[in-house]
C-alpha positions in Angstrom: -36.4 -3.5 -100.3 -39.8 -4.4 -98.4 -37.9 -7.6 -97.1 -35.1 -5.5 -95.8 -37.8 -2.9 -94.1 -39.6 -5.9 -92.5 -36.5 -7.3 -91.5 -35.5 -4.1 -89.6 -39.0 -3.4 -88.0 -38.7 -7.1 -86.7 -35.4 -6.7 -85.3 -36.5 -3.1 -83.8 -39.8 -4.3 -82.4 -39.5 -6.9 -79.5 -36.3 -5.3 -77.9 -38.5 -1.9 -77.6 -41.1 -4.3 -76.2 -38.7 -5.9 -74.0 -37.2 -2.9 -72.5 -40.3 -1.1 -72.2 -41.9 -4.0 -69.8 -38.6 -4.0 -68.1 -38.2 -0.5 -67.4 -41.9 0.3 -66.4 -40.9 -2.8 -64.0 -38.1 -1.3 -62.4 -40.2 1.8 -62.1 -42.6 0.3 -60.4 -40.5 -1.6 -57.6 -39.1 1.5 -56.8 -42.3 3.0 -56.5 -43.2 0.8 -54.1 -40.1 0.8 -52.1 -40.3 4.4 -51.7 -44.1 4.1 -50.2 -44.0 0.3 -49.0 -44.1 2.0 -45.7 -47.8 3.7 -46.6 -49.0 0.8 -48.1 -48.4 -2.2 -45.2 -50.6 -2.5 -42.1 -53.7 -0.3 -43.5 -56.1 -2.9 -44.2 -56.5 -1.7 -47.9 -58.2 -5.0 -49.9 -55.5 -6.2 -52.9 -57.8 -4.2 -55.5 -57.0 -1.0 -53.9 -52.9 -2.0 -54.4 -53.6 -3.0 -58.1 -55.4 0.4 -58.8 -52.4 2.3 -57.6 -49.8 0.2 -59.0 -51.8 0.6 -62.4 -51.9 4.5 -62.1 -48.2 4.8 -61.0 -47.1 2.3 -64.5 -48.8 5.2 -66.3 -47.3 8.2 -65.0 -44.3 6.3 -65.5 -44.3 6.1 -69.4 -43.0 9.9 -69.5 -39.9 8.3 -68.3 -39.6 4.8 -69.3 -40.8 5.6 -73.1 -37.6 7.4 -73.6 -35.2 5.0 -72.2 -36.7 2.0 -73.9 -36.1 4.1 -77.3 -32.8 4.6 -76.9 -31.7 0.9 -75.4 -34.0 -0.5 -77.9 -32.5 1.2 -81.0 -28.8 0.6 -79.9 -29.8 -3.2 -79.2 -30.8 -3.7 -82.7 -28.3 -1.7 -84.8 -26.1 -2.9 -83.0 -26.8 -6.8 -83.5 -27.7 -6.0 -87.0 -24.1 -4.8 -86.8 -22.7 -7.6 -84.8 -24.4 -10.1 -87.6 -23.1 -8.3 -90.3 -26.2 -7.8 -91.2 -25.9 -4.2 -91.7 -22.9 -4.8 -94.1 -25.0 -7.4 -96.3 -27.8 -4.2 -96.7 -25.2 -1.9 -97.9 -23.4 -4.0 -99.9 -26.9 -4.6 -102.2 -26.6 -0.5 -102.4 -29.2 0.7 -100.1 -27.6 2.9 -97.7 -27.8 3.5 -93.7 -30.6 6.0 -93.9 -33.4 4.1 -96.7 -32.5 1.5 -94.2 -33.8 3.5 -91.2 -36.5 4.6 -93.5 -39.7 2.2 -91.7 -38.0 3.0 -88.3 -37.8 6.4 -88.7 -41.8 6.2 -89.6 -42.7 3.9 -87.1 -40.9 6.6 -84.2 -42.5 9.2 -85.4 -45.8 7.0 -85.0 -44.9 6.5 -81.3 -43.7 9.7 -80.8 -47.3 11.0 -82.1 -49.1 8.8 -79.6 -47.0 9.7 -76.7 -47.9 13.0 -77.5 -51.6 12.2 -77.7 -51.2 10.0 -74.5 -49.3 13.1 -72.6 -52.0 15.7 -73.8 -55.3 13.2 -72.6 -54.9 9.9 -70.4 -51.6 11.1 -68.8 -53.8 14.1 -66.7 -56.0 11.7 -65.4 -53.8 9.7 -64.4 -51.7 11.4 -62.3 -55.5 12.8 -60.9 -56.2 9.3 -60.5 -52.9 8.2 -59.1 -52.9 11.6 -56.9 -55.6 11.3 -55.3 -55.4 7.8 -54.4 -52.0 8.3 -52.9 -53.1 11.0 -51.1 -56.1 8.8 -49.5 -53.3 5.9 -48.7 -50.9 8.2 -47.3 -53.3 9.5 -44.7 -55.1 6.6 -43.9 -54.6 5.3 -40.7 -52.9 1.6 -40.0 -55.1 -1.1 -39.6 -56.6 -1.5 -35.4 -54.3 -4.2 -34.1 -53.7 -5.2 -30.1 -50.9 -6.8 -29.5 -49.6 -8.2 -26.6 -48.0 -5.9 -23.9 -47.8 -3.0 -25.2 -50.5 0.2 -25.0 -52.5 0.4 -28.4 -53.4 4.6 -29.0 -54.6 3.8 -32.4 -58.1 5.0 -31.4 -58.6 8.7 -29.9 -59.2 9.2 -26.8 -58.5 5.5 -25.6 -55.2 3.8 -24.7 -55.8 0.0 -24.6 -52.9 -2.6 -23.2 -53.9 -6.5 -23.2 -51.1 -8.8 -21.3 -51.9 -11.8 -23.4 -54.1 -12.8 -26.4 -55.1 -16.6 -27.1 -54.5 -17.9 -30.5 -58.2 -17.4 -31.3 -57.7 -13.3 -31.6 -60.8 -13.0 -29.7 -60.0 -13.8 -26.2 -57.9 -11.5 -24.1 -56.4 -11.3 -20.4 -55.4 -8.9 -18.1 -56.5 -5.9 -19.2 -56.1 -2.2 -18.6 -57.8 0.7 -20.8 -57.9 4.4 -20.3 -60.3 6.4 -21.5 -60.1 10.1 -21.8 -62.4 10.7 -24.5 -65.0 12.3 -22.3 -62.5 14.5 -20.5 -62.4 12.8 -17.2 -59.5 10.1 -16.0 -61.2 6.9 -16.2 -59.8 3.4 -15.9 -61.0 -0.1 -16.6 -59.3 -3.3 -15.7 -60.8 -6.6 -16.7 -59.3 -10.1 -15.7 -60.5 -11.4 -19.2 -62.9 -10.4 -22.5 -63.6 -10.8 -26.1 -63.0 -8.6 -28.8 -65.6 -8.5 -31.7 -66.6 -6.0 -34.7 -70.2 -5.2 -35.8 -70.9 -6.8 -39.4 -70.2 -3.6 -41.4 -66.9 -3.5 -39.1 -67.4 0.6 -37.9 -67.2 -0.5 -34.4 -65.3 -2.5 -32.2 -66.9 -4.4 -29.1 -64.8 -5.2 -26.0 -67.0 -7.8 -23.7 -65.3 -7.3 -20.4 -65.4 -9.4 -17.6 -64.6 -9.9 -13.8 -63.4 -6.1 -13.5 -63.2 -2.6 -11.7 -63.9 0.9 -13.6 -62.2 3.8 -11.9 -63.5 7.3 -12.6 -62.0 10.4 -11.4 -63.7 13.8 -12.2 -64.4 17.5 -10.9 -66.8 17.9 -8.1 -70.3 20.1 -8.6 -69.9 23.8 -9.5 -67.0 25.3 -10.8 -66.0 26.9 -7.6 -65.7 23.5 -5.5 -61.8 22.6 -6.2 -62.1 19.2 -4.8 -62.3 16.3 -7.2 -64.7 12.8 -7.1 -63.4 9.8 -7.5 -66.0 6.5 -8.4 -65.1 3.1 -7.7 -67.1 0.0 -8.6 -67.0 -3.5 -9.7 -68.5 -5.3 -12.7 -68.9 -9.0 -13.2 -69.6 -8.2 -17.1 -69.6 -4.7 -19.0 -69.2 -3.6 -22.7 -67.0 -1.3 -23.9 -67.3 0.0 -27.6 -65.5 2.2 -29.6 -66.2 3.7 -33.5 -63.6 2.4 -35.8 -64.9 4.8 -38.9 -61.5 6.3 -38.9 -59.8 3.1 -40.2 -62.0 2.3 -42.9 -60.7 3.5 -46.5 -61.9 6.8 -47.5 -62.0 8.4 -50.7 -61.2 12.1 -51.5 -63.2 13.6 -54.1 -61.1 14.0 -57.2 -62.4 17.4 -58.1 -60.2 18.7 -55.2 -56.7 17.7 -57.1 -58.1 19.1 -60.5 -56.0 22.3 -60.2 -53.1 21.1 -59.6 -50.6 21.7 -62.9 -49.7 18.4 -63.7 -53.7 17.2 -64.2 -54.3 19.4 -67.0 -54.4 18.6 -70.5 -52.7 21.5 -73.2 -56.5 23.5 -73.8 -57.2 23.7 -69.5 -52.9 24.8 -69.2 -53.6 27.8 -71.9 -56.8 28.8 -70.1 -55.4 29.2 -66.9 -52.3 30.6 -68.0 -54.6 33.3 -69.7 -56.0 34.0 -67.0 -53.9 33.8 -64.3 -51.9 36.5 -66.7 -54.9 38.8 -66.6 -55.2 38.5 -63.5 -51.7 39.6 -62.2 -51.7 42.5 -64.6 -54.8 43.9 -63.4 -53.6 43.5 -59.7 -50.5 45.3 -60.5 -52.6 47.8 -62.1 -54.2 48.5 -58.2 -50.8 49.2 -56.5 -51.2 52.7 -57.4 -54.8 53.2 -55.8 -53.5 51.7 -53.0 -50.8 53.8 -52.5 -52.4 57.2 -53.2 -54.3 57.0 -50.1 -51.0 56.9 -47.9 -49.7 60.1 -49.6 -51.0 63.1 -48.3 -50.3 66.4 -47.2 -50.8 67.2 -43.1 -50.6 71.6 -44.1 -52.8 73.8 -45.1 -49.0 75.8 -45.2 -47.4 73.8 -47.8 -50.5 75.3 -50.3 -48.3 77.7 -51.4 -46.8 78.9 -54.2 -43.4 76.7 -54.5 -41.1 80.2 -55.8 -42.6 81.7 -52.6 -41.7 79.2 -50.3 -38.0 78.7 -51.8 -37.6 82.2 -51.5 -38.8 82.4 -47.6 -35.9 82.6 -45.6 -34.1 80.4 -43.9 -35.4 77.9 -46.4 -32.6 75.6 -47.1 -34.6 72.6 -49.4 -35.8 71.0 -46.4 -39.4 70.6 -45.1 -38.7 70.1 -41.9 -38.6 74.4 -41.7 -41.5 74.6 -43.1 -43.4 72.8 -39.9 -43.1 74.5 -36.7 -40.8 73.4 -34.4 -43.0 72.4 -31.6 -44.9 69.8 -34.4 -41.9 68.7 -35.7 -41.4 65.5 -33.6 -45.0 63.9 -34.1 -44.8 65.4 -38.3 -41.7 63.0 -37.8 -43.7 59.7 -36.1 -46.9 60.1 -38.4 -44.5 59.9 -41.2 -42.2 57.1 -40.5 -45.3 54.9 -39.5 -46.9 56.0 -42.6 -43.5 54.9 -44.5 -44.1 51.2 -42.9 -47.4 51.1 -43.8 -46.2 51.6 -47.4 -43.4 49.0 -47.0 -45.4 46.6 -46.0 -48.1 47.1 -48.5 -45.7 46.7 -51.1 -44.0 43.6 -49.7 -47.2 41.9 -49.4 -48.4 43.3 -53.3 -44.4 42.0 -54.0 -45.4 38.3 -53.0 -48.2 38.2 -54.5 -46.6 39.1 -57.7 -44.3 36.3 -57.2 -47.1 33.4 -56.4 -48.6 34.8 -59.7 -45.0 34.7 -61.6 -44.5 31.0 -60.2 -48.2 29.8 -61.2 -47.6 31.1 -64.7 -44.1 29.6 -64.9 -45.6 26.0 -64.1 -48.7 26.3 -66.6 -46.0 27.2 -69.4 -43.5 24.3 -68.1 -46.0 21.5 -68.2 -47.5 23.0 -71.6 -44.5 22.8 -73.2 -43.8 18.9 -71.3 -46.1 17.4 -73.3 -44.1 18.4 -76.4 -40.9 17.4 -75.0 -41.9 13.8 -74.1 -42.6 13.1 -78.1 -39.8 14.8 -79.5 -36.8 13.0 -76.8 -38.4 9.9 -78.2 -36.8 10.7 -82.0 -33.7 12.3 -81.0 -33.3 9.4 -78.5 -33.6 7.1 -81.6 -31.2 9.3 -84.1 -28.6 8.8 -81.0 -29.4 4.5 -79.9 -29.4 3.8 -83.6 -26.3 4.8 -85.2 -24.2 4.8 -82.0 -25.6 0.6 -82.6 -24.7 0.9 -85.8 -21.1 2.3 -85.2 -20.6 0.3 -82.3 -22.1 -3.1 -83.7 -22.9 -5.2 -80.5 -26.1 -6.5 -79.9 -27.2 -8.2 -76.5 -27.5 -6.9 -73.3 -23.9 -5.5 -72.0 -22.7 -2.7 -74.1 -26.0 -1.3 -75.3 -27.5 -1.2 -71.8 -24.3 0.4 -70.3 -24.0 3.0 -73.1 -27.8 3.9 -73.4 -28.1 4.1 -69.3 -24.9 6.7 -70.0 -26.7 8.9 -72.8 -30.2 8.9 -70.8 -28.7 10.2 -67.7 -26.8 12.5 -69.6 -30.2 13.7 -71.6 -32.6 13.6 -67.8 -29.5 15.1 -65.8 -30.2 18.3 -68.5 -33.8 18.5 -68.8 -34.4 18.1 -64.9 -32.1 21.0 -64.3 -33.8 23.1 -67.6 -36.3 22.1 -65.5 -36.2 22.9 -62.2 -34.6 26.4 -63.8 -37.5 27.2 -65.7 -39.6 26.6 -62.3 -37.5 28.8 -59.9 -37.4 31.6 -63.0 -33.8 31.3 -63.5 -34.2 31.1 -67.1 -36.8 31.0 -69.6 -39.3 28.7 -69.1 -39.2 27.6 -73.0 -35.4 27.6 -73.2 -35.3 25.1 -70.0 -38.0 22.5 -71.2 -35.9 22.3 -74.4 -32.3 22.5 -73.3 -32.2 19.0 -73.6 -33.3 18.6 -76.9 -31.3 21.5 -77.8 -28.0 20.0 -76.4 -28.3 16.6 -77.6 -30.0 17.1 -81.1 -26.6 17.7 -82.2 -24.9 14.8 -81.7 -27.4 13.1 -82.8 -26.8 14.5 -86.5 -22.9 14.0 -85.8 -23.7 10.4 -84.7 -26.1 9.7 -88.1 -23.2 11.6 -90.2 -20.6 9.0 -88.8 -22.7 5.7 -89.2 -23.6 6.7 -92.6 -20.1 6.8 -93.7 -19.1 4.1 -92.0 -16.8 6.1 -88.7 -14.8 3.8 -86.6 -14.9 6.4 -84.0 -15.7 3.4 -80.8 -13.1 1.2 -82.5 -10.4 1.1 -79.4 -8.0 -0.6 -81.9 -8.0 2.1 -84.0 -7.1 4.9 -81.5 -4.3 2.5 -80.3 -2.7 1.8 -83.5 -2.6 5.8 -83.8 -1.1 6.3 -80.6 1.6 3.6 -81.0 2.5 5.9 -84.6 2.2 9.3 -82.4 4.7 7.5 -79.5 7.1 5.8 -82.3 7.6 9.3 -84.0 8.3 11.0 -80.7 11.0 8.3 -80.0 12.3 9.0 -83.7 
């Protein structure tokens, strides 16, 4: 028995291996396709590149845990299957599930830990990774001048060079505008060097054989006419500050309240509160409103038998208010009835920011959860649809997993995404998933364990050849 249980642990353990590395890998690549464009021409040294590479692999594992469960789990039932292996465990009389016994353990181990690793190292990184992105994504590209065209990298200054020689240093022909002081002014330089300071926060343009034209308003604010300066220079510097294209980093604490940063304890707390909070501001639309009603006569303190029996009362106020009043009664109160509506409009949306905050805190509470339990009933689907299907390898297990995992994040994004917008309950669309699919698992462990032939295509075609020869009888 403990042979058999090895035997199975060893079969299940390097395809989940495998597949993990491979789908983390995939991952990855199309990480960096989709921000390849943020990431070329900063200037960000390799370490940077490795740090957000590492961070995105981990916020990947929510994903790719799943997947390499299910391939995994079809991959080795099914070439136990293939090998007729499986047939050589039942036939010593242990049957499908004592043989799915250590597996079943060994899942539950994993599923344990990605719960630990959703709940603790999965907020920070996705702080970690969100932050750095952030700090990529708004860096500016590296300082380059390139040959003619106008470089605007740096504010204020627009710098064209017609030629470069192969050293990167020297350059010819050139033209910059400056408008950082306000003022139009305009260098040209025959030639010049281009060097940074040591610590590389400034760049140093040595100009030579040149003319600096400078055009600006004349004295006093009432004299309309303008100056223009004019004068030659055999050898000038020009420097500019280059702080803006040096890597910054945003401190982290600023992306701490975002929703998916927070561990299970920090999403109760703020769902608590952000609760309390939302019923004790609905509690203050009624003292806001109070103010706004009031009553403009000292005429309508009356008794209300005595003003229903006036005459020519017909149950409308508007008799009540003398007719020469009537009009501005009519103004004061329709501006008083906007007032209210757009009181309450504003008291609406702010009901609804609280709604949607609360929504997210109980959707990423209950995503922790989720992410350890799709990891067993991913395994009660990949193993006996292996078993039932018995091929091993790469082609149908890969195909027939990718078609059960799209089926199972197809659901749970649109649960989701349902649960966010408040379309359904938040609970109830974190779970759908599991909810949907936990049943065929069952059916799927039923038919392996007795042995269904429900993938056998020669089966279903001997049956219809007997349904087509009986209509033809």
């Amino acid at each position: 028995m403990k042979k058999i249980h090895l035997l199975v642990l060893k079969a299940f353990t390097r395809p989940f291996i495998v597949t993990f590395f491979i789908v983390m890998f995939v991952l990855l690549m199309l990480f960096l396709f989709k921000y390849i464009d943020d990431l070329i021409g900063k200037g960000f040294p390799w370490y940077v590149i490795l740090q957000l590479m590492w961070y995105a692999s981990a916020t990947n594992v929510a994903m790719a845990l799943p997947l390499a469960m299910l391939l995994s789990s079809i991959m080795t039932f099914g070439s136990l299957g293939e090998n007729y292996e499986l047939v050589a465990i039942k036939s010593a009389g242990i049957s499908l599930q004592k043989a799915m016994a250590p597996l079943v353990v060994a899942v539950s181990v994993l599923s344990i830990c990605a719960f630990l690793f959703a709940d603790y190292m999965l907020p920070v990184a996705n702080l970690k990774f969100g932050s750095l992105l952030w700090d990529v994504r708004n860096q500016k590209s590296a300082f380059l001048i390139n040959e003619g065209v106008f470089n605007n990298s740096i504010s204020g200054y627009s710098i064209r060079v017609e030629k470069k020689d192969p050293d990167e240093r020297t350059l010819h022909n050139i033209i910059i505008y400056d408008h950082s002081s306000g003022g139009n002014v305009v260098l040209r330089a025959k030639t010049g060097t281009m060097d940074k300071t040591p610590d590389e926060s400034y760049l140093i343009l040595n100009l030579r054989d040149g003319v600096r034209y400078q055009e600006d308003s004349g004295e006093g604010s009432y004299n309309p006419r303008q100056r223009f300066t004019r004068y030659r220079f055999k050898e000038t510097t020009q420097k500019f500050d280059l702080s803006a294209f040096k890597p910054k980093r945003t401190d982290e604490n600023l992306f701490k309240s975002s929703y998916a940063m927070m561990n299970l304890k920090q999403l109760k707390y703020y769902q608590d509160s952000t609760t309390k909070v939302a019923d004790s501001t609905v509690k203050t639309y009624p003292q806001l409103l109070l103010p706004l009603y009031r009553i403009y006569s000292s005429q309508l303190l009356v008794d209300k038998k005595a003003v229903k029996d006036a005459p020519g009362y017909k149950n409308n106020l508007l008799e009540r208010i003398p007719e020469i009043d009537r009009s501005a009664a009519l103004s004061f109160a329709q501006t008083e009835i906007q007032t209210i509506k757009e009181t309450l409009n504003a008291k609406a949306t702010e009901k609804t920011d609280y709604k949607k905050s609360i929504l997210r805190f109980i959707v990423e509470y209950q995503k922790k959860f989720t992410l350890a339990v799709s990891c067993l009933i991913l395994f009660s689907i990949g193993a006996p649809l292996g078993a039932i299907i018995r091929k091993g390898g790469l082609g149908l297990p890969v195909v027939t997993s990718v078609i059960f995992f799209l089926i199972y994040h197809i659901i749970s994004q649109i649960g989701e995404k349902s649960a966010k917008a408040g379309t359904m309950d938040p609970i109830l669309g974190m779970w759908i998933s599991i909810i949907v699919l936990a049943p065929l698992g069952i059916f799927l462990t039923y038919k392996a364990a007795v042995d269904s032939a429900i993938f056998d295509s020669e089966l279903y075609k001997q049956k219809f050849l007997k349904l087509f020869k009986r209509k033809k009888a």
